[in-house]
C-alpha positions as CSV (number, residue, x, y, z in Angstrom):
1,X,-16.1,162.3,27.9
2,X,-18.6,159.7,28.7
3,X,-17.0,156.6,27.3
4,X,-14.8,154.9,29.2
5,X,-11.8,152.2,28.7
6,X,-13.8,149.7,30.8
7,X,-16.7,150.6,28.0
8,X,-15.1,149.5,25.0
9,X,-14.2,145.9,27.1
10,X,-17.7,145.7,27.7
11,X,-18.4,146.3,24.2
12,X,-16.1,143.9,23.0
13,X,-16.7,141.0,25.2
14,X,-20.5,141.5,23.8
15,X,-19.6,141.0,20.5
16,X,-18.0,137.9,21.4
17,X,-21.1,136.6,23.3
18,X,-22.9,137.4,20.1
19,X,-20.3,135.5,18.0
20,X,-20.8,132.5,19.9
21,X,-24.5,132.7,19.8
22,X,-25.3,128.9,18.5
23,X,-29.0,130.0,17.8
24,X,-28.0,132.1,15.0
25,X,-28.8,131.4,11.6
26,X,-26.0,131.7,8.8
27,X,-27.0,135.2,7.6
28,X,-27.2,136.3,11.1
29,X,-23.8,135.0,11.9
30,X,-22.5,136.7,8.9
31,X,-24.1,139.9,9.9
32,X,-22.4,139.4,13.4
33,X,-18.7,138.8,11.9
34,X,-19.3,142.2,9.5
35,X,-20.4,143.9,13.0
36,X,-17.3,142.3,14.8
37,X,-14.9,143.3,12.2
38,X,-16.4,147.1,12.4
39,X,-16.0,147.2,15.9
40,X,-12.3,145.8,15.9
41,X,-11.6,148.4,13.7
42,X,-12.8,151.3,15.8
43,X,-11.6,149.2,18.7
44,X,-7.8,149.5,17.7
45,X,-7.9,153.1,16.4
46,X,-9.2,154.1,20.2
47,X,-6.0,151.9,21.3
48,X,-4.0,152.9,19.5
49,X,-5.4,156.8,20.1
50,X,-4.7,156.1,23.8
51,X,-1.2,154.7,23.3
52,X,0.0,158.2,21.7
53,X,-1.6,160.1,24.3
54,X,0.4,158.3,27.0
55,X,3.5,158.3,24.9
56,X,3.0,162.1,25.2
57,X,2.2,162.5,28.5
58,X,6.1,159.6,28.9
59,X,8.0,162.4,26.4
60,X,6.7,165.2,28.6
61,X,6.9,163.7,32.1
62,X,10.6,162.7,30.6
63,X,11.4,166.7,29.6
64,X,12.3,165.1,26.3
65,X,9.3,167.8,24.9
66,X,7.6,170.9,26.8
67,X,4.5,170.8,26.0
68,X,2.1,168.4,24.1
69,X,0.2,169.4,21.4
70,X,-3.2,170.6,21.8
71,X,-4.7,167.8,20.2
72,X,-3.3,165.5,22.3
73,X,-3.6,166.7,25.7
74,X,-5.5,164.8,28.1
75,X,-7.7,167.7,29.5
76,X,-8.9,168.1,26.1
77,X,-10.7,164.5,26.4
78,X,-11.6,164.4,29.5
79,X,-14.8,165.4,31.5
């Protein structure tokens, strides 16, 4: 996997540099807030993917499950 957490704060904090660009026209502006909203989106479901994947990796560490499912183990993601 190439992208990493620290990539997605970089991305972030970008878009907020962008956002408070005070050079930018109204239209441009407005193109940055659709951008910003796009990225929040994709922002929390790669949280919120994450989050699982540790709660997994808790549950199994815990021995309340044996084995995670396939989809979820880390090995699968990484590189």
């Amino acid at each position: 996997m190439k992208n990493k957490q620290i990539d997605l704060s970089n991305h972030l904090f970008a878009q907020l540099e962008r956002l408070s660009d005070e050079s930018l026209t109204a239209d441009q502006l407005a193109m940055e807030i659709d951008r910003g909203k796009a990225i929040t989106s994709v922002a929390q479901q790669i949280i919120a993917n994450g989050k699982l994947a540790l709660e997994a990796q808790s549950l199994l560490s815990d021995g309340d499950i044996k084995k995670i499912p396939l989809f979820l183990e880390q090995s699968h993601y990484a590189s």
